[in-house]
TORKE-184298 format. One record per residue (C-alpha): x, y, z; residue in three letters. Coordinates in nm, 4 decimals. Layout:
% residues N
+----------+----------+----------+------+
!        u !        v !        w ! resn !
+----------+----------+----------+------+
!        X !        Y !        Z !  ALA !
...
+----------+----------+----------+------+
***
This chain:
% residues 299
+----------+----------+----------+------+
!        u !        v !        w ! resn !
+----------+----------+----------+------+
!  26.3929 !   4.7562 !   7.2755 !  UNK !
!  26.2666 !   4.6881 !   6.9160 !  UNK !
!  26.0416 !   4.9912 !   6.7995 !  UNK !
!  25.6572 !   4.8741 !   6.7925 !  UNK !
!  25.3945 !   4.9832 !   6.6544 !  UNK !
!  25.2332 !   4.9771 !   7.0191 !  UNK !
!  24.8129 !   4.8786 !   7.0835 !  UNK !
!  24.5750 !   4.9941 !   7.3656 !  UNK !
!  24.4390 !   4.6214 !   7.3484 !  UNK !
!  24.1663 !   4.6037 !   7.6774 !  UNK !
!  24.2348 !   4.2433 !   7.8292 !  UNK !
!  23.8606 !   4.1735 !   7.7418 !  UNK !
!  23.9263 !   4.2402 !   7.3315 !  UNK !
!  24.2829 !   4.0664 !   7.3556 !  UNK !
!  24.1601 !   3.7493 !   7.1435 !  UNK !
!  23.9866 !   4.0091 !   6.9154 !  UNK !
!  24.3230 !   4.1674 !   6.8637 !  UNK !
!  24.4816 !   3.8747 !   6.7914 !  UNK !
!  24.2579 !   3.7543 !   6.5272 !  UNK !
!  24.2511 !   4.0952 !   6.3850 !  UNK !
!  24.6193 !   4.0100 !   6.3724 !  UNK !
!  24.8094 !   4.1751 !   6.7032 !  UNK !
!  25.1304 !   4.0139 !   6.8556 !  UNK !
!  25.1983 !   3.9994 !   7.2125 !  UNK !
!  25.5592 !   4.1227 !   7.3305 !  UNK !
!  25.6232 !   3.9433 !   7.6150 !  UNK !
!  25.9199 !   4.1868 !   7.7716 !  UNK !
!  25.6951 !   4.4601 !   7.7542 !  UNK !
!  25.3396 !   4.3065 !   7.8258 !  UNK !
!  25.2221 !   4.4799 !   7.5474 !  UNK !
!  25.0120 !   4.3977 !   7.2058 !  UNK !
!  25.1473 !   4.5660 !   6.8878 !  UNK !
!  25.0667 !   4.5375 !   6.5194 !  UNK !
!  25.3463 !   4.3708 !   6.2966 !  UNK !
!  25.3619 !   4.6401 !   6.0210 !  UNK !
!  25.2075 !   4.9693 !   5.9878 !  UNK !
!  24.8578 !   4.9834 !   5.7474 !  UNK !
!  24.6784 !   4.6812 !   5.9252 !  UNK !
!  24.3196 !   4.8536 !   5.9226 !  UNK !
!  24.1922 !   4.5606 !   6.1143 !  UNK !
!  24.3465 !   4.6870 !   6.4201 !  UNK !
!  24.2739 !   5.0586 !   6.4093 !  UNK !
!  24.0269 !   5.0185 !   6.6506 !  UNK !
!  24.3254 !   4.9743 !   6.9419 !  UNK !
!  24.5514 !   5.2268 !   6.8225 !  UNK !
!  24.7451 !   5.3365 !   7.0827 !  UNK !
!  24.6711 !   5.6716 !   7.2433 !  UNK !
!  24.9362 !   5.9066 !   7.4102 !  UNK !
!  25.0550 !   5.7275 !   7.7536 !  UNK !
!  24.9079 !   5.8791 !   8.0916 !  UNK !
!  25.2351 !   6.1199 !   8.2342 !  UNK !
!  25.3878 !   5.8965 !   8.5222 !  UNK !
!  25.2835 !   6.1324 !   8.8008 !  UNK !
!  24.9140 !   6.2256 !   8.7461 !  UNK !
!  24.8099 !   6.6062 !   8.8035 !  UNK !
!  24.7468 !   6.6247 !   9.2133 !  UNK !
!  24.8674 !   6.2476 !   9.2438 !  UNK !
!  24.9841 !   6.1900 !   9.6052 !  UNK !
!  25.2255 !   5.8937 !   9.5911 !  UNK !
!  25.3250 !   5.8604 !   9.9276 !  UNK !
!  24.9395 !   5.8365 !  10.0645 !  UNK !
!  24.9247 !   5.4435 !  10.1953 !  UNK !
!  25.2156 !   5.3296 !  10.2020 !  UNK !
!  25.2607 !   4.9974 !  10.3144 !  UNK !
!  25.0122 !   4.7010 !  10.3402 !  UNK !
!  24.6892 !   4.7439 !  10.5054 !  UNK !
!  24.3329 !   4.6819 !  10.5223 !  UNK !
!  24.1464 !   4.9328 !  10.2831 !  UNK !
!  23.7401 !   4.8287 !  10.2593 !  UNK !
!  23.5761 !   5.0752 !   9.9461 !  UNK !
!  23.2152 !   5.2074 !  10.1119 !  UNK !
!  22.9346 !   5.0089 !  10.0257 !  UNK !
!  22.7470 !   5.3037 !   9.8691 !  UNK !
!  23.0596 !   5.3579 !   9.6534 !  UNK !
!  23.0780 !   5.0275 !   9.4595 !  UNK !
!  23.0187 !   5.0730 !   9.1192 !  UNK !
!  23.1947 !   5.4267 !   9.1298 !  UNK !
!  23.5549 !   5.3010 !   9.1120 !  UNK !
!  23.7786 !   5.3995 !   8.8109 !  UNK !
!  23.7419 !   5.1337 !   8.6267 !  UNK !
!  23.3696 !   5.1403 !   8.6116 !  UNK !
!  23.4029 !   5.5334 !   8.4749 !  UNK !
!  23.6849 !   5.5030 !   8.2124 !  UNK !
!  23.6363 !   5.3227 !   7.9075 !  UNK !
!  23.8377 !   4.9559 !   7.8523 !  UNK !
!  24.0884 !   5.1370 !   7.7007 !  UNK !
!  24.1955 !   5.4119 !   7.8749 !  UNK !
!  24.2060 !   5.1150 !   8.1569 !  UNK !
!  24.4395 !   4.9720 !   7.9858 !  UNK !
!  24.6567 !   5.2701 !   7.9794 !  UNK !
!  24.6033 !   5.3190 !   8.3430 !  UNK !
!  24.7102 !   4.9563 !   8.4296 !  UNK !
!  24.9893 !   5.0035 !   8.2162 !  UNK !
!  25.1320 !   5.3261 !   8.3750 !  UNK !
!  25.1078 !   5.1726 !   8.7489 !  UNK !
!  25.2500 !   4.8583 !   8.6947 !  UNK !
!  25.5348 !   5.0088 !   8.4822 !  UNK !
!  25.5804 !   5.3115 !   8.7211 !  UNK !
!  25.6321 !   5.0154 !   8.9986 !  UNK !
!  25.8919 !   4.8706 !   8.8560 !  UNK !
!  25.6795 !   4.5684 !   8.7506 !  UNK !
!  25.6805 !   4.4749 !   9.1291 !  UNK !
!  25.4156 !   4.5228 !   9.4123 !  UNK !
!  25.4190 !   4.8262 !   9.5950 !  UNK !
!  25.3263 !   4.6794 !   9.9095 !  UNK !
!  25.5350 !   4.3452 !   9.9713 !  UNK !
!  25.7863 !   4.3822 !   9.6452 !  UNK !
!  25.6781 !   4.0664 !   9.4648 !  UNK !
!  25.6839 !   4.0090 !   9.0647 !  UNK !
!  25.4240 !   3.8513 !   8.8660 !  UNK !
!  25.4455 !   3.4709 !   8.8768 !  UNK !
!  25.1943 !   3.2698 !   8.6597 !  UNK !
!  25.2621 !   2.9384 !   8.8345 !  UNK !
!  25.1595 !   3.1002 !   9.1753 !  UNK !
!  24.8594 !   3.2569 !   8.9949 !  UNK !
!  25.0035 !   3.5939 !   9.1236 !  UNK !
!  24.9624 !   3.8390 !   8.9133 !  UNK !
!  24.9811 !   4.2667 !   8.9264 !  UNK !
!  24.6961 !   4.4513 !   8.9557 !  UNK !
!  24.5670 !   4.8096 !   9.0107 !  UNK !
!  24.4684 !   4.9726 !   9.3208 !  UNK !
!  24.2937 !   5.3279 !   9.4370 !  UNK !
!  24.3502 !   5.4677 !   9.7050 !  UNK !
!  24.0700 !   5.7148 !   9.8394 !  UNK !
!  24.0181 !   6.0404 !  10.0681 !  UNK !
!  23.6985 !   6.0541 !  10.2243 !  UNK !
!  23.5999 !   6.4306 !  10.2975 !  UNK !
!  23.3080 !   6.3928 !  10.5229 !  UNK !
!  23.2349 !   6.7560 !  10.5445 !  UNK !
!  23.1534 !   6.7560 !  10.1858 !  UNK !
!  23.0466 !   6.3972 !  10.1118 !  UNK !
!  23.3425 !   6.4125 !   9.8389 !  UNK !
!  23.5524 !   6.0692 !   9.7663 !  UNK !
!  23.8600 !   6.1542 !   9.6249 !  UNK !
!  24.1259 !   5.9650 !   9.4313 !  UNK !
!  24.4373 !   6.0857 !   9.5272 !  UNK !
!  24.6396 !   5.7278 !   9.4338 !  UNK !
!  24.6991 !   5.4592 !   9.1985 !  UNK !
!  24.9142 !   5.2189 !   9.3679 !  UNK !
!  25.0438 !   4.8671 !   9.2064 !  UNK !
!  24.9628 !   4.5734 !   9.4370 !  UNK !
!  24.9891 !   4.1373 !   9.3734 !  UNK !
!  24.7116 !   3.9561 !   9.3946 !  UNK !
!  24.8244 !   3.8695 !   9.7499 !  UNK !
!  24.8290 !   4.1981 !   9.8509 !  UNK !
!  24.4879 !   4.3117 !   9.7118 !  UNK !
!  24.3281 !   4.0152 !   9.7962 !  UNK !
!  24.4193 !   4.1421 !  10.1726 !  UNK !
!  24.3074 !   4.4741 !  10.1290 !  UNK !
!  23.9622 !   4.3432 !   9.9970 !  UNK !
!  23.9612 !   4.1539 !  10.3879 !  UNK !
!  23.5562 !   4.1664 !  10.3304 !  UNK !
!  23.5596 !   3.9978 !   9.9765 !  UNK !
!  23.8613 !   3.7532 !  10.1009 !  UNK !
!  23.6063 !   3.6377 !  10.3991 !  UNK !
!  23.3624 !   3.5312 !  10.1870 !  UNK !
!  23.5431 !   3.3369 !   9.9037 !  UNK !
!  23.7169 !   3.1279 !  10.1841 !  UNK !
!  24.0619 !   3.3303 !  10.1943 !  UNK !
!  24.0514 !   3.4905 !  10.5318 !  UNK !
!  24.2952 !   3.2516 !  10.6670 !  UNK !
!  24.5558 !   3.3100 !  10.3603 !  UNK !
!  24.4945 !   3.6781 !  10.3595 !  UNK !
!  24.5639 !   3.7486 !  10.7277 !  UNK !
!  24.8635 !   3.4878 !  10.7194 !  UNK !
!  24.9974 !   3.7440 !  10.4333 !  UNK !
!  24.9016 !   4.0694 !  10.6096 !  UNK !
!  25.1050 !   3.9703 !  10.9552 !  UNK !
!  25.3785 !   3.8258 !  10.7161 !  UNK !
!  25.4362 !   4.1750 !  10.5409 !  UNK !
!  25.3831 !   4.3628 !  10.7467 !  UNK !
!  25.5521 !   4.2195 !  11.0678 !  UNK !
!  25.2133 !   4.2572 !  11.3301 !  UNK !
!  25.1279 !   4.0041 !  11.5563 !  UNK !
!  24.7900 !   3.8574 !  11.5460 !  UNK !
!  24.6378 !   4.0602 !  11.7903 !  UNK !
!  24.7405 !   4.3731 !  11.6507 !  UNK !
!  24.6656 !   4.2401 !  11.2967 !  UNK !
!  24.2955 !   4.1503 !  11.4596 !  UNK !
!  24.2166 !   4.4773 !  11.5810 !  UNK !
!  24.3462 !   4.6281 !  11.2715 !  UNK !
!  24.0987 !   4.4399 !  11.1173 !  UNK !
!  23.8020 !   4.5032 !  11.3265 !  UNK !
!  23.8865 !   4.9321 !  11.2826 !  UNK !
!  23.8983 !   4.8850 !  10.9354 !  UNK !
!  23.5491 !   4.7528 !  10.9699 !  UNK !
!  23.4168 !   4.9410 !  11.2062 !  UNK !
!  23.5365 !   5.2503 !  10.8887 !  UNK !
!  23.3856 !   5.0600 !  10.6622 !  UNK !
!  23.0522 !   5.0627 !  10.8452 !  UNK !
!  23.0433 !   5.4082 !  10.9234 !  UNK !
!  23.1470 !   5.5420 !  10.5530 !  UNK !
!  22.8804 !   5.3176 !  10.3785 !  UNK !
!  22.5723 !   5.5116 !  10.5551 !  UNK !
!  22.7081 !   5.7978 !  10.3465 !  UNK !
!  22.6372 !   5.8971 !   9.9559 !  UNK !
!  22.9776 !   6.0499 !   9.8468 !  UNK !
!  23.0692 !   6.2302 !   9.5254 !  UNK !
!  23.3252 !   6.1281 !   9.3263 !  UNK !
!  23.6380 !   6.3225 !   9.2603 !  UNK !
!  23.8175 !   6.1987 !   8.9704 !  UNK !
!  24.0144 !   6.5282 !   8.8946 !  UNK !
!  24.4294 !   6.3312 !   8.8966 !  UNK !
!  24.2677 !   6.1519 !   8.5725 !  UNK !
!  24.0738 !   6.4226 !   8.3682 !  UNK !
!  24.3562 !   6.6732 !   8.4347 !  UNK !
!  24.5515 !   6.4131 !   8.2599 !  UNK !
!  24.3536 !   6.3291 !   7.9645 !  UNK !
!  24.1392 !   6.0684 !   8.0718 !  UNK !
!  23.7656 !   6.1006 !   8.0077 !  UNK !
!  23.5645 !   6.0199 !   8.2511 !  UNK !
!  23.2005 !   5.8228 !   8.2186 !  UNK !
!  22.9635 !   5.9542 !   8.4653 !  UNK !
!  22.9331 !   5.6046 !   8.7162 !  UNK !
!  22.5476 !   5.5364 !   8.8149 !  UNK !
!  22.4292 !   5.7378 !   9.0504 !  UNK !
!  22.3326 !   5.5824 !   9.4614 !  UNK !
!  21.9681 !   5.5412 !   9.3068 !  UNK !
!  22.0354 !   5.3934 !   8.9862 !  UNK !
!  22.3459 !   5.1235 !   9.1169 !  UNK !
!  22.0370 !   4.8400 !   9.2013 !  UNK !
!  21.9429 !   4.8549 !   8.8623 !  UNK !
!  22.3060 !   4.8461 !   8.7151 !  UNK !
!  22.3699 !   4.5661 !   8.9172 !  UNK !
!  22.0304 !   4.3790 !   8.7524 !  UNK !
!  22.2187 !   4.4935 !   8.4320 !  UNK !
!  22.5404 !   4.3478 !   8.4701 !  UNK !
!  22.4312 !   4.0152 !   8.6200 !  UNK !
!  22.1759 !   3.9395 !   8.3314 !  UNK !
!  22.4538 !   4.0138 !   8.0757 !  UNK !
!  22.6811 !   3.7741 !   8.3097 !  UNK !
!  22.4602 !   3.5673 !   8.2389 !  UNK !
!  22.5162 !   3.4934 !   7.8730 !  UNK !
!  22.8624 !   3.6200 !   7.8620 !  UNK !
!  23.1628 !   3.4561 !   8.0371 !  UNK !
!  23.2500 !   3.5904 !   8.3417 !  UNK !
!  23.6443 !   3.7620 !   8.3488 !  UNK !
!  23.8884 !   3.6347 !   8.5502 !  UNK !
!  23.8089 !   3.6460 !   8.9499 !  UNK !
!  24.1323 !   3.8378 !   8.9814 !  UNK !
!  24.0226 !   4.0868 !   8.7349 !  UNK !
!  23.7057 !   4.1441 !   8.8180 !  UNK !
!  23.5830 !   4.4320 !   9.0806 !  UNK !
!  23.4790 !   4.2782 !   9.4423 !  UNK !
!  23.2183 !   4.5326 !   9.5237 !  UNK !
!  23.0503 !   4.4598 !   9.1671 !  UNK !
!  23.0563 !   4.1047 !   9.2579 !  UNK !
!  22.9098 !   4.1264 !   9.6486 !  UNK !
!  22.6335 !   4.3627 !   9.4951 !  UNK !
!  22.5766 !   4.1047 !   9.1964 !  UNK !
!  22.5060 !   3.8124 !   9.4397 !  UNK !
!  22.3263 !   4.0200 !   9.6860 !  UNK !
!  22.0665 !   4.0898 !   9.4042 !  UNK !
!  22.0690 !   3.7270 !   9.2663 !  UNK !
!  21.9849 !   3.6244 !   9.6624 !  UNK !
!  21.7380 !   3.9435 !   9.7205 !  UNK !
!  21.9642 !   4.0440 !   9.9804 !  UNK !
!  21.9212 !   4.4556 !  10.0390 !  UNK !
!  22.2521 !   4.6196 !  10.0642 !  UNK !
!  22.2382 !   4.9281 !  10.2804 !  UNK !
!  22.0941 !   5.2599 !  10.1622 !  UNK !
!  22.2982 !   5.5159 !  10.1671 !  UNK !
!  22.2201 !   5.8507 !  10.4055 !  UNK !
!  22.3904 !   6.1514 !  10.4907 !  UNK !
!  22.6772 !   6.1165 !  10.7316 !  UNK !
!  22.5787 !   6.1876 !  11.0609 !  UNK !
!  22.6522 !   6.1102 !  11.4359 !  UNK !
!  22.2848 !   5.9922 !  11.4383 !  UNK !
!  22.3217 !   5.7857 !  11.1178 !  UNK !
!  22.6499 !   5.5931 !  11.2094 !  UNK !
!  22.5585 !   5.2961 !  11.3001 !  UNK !
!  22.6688 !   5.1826 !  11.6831 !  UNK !
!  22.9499 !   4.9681 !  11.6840 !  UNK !
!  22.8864 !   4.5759 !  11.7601 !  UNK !
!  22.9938 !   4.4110 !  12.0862 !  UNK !
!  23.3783 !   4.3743 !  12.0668 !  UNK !
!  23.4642 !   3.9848 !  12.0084 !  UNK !
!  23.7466 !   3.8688 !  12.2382 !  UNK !
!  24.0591 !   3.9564 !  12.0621 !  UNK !
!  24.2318 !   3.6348 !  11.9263 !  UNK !
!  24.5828 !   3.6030 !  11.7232 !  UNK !
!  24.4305 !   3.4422 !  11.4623 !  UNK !
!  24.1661 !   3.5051 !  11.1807 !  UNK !
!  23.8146 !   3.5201 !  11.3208 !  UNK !
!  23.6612 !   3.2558 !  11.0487 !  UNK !
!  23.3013 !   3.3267 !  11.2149 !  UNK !
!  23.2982 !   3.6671 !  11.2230 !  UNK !
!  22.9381 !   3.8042 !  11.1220 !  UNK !
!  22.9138 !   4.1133 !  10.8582 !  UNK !
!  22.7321 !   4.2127 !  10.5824 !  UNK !
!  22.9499 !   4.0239 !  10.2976 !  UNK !
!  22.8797 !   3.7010 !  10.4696 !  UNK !
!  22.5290 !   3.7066 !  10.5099 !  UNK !
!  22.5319 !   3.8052 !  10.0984 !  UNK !
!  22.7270 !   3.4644 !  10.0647 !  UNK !
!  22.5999 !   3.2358 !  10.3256 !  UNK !
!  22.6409 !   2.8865 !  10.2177 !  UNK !
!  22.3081 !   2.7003 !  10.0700 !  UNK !
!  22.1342 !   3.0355 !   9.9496 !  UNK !
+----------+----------+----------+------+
***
């Protein structure tokens, strides 16, 4: 490959970079100044890369393709909300090279036509006996693939049909199997969100990342106010880009819709699970939860 003077260009600053005079490389996915001196783009030099394996990085933990909901009380506490744009970038750049530029999941490429594209992933351990989240995984995953293990957020932008189609697909399960996989991922998802969990971001700091302290349980309503009144006067990203738990608790504050507050994880303070739905093969399209009642149509 031709040397480059390589750019940590956030995909939020890439026409900035490019007026400030970057070039894209297309083979590498990369921005990189054309000659060495351009003061212009200083602001993007490129830091060291993040080491392949990150310190206490488990790759083999969730393997496969399968329905992973984040906790309600953890939105806004993912790793993109707590490093800065460009040590993102870095991050992005690492797991989808790592991967072999292919999802780790189903082994698809990127395909612009299909409006597939690569994207990041975390995957979590939830200690419960000490409230701790932990990252333990950055996997690479297509927009198909994420989009499936976001099931909640695919619901309620009219993809549950596509997304379970691709889950039995890759992963070979027939559709009742697929359907109570589903239903345990919610019934998970339920019980995690009545918990507040602290965030353990150690695989990144041990590897040079900083880390910005994410808003605390209390102060997420009013980062959520935040973020939609700058939405407001600033285009919105890209849907595929942009987090699904910061969007579901965007519109639930736009609709006055109370998300659930967080307590401490206890048999008393899971809530009971719903009456079990007869099991069907296919997607259940009416299916209640929380994420629908956020987006019911004509609020």
């Amino acid at each position: 490959m031709v040397d480059r003077i390589w750019l940590d260009v956030p995909y939020a600053e890439k026409d900035q970079a490019k007026k400030a005079g970057a070039r894209w490389d297309p083979a590498a996915k990369r921005w990189y100044s054309p000659r060495t001196g351009v003061s212009a783009l200083e602001p993007w030099a490129a830091a060291p890369d993040v080491p392949d394996l990150l310190p206490g990085e488990d790759r083999t933990l969730g393997n496969g393709l399968f329905v992973d909901l984040v906790p309600s009380s953890c939105w806004f506490t993912n790793v993109r909300s707590c490093v800065t744009p460009r040590d993102w970038e870095r991050l992005r750049r690492m797991i989808t090279r790592r991967a072999g530029m292919r999802c780790e999941a189903c082994g698809a490429s990127e395909d612009r036509d299909a409006q597939r594209w690569l994207e990041a992933h975390e995957r979590w351990v939830y200690d419960s006996a000490s409230s701790t989240q932990h990252l333990k995984r950055l996997i690479c995953l297509c927009t198909d693939c994420h989009t499936v293990t976001h099931y909640g957020y695919a619901q309620v932008r009219g993809l549950e049909s596509k997304a379970f189609a691709h889950l039995t697909k890759v992963t070979k399960m027939d559709g009742v199997t697929a359907r109570r996989h589903i239903d345990a991922a919610f019934t998970l998802w339920r019980r995690r969100s009545a918990t507040t969990w602290k965030l353990d971001l150690s695989i990144l700091t041990d590897a040079g990342v900083t880390i910005q302290r994410p808003p605390s349980a209390a102060e997420r309503p009013g980062a959520a106010s935040a973020k939609l009144a700058g939405e407001r006067s600033v285009p919105r990203p890209a849907p595929a880009r942009e987090d699904a738990g910061e969007i579901v608790a965007r519109i639930a504050i736009e609709r006055g819709i109370a998300l659930p507050t967080p307590t401490a994880e206890s048999p008393r303070s899971t809530p009971p699970p719903p009456a079990r739905m007869p099991v069907t093969p296919g997607p259940r399209e009416e299916s209640p939860s929380l994420l629908r009642r956020i987006f019911r149509p004509g609020r």
